[in-house]
C-alpha angles and dihedrals in degrees: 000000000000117000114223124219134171116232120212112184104194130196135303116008083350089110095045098062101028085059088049086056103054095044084056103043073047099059095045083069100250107145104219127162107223124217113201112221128185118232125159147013100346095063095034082055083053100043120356102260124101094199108033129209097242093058085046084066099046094048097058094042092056101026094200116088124175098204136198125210122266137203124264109182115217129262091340143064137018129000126279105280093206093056090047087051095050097048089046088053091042108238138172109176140054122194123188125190126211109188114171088214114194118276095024122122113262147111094237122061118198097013108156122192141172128205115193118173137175105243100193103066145031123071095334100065084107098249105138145105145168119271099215117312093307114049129033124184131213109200110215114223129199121168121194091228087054099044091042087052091050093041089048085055107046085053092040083055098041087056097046096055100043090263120158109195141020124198131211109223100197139143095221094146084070111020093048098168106040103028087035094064086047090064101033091049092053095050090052083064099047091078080070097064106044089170095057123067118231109205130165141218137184097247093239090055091043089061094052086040100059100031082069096041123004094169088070082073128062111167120009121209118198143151116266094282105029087053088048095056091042088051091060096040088052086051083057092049098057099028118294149295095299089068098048119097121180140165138192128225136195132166090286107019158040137202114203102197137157111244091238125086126237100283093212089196091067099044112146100350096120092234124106129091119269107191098096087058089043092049095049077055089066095055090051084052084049094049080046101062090246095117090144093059083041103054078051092057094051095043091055100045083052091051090043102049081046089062149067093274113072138117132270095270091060095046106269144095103237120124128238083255098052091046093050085053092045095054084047085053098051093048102133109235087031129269 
């Protein structure tokens, strides 16, 4: 029986490697019937909405959405489109993965890192506003419920995937109150999950910290935009953006989405690297219950990135197009 997923191709180079990753969750031989959604700047451009209604209905018939990035201009314009998605499908929780896979270009082989953050809270609630033409304020939020359901998460994965230790990235010495009751909320949690330490760091040590030994570290727990800027930092640890898949889950729904952005200067130029879109395809097939074509996936864009074909940011001269092949190619069991 065929699995259906909507497919939201996003702006930018967001058809581009959504497209790389169904061919590919194709070829491993997953039947899925795909439902093609509008998000973004093209149908903002149309009417004025970033998330239509009608994609909002889709999402929440069908609950699995394979995602591309779009675009969210600075400091201007409309609202992020990926904040407005998540909160349509109803999500709490982003994980991103960092996985140095071999091959890629990094000082440090084999580091292995999890970001999971809670997406409904923090700075980007939308509460904020100018003060006059000269000041604006952002109000930070943090809930206990919220913080106890991410926290819950982050252990309950750790245990799940033979994990040993999540970390709490904060700023309580200074933020007493909000980042306070993120620690303190977590913590409250911990008692659950005897087999998994529960450790904590100030976020500005965390990032020295982990740019001299990230394999001191193994899941990172953190508030929406501390977990934003760790999630980066981890891409730069095991070889950039273009290697990072993530998704985010709530009760009726999950995003699969790759941790980089659309990347409007390369639009259509058939030359970025797919594999953290193809990746984030292996978690849907995960979430799924196709392990087995999962664990495939994986196997062959290892073997891939590990090879002669790959993509200017590993090193090579191969197209979006030609990696994505090549993955197809490398598929253990054939295509």
């Amino acid at each position: 029986m065929a699995h259906t997923v909507v497919h939201v191709p996003g702006d930018g180079i967001g058809p581009e490697v959504t497209w790389a990753a169904r061919r590919v969750i194709d070829a491993a031989g997953v039947e899925v019937d795909w439902v093609l959604a509008e998000a973004g700047e093209v149908p903002f451009e149309r009417t004025g909405a970033t998330v239509p209604p009608e994609t909002v209905a889709a999402i929440r018939e069908v609950g699995v959405v394979l995602k591309g990035p779009m675009a969210n201009p600075v400091g201007h314009g409309y609202k992020s489109p990926n904040i407005a998605l998540r909160q349509a499908a109803g999500v709490h929780t982003n994980v991103r993965l960092a996985w140095a896979l071999p091959g890629a270009r990094t000082h440090f082989p084999g580091a292995d890192l999890v970001v999971v953050r809670e997406v409904t809270e923090d700075v980007f609630t939308g509460a904020t506003q100018y003060v006059g033409p000269d000041a604006a304020i952002t109000v930070k939020w943090v809930t206990r419920a919220a913080t106890h359901r991410v926290a819950r998460f982050a252990l309950e994965y750790a245990r799940t995937h033979g994990r040993k230790k999540v970390t709490v990235a904060h700023k309580a010495a200074t933020l007493k109150e909000t980042d306070g009751l993120f620690l303190a909320a977590a913590r409250e949690v911990a008692p659950e999950y005897p087999d998994i330490e529960l450790d904590d760091c100030l976020v500005d040590a965390l990032t020295m910290h982990l740019v001299r030994d990230p394999f001191a570290y193994d899941v990172l727990l953190a508030p929406f935009q501390y977990g934003d800027i760790l999630a980066d930092l981890s891409a730069g640890l095991i070889g950039g953006l273009g290697l990072v898949p993530g998704a985010s889950f709530g009760p009726d729904a999950a995003l699969f989405e790759a941790a980089h952005g659309s990347a409007p200067r390369y639009a259509g130029q058939d030359k970025v690297n797919p594999t953290a879109l193809v990746l984030s395809g292996a978690l849907l097939l995960d979430h799924l219950g196709e392990t087995e074509a999962a664990t495939r996936v994986r196997a062959a864009v290892a073997a891939t990135v590990a090879g002669p074909i790959t993509t200017y940011d590993l090193g090579g001269t191969a197209t979006t197009t030609e990696m994505t092949d090549a993955i197809i190619a490398a598929l253990p069991g054939g295509a």
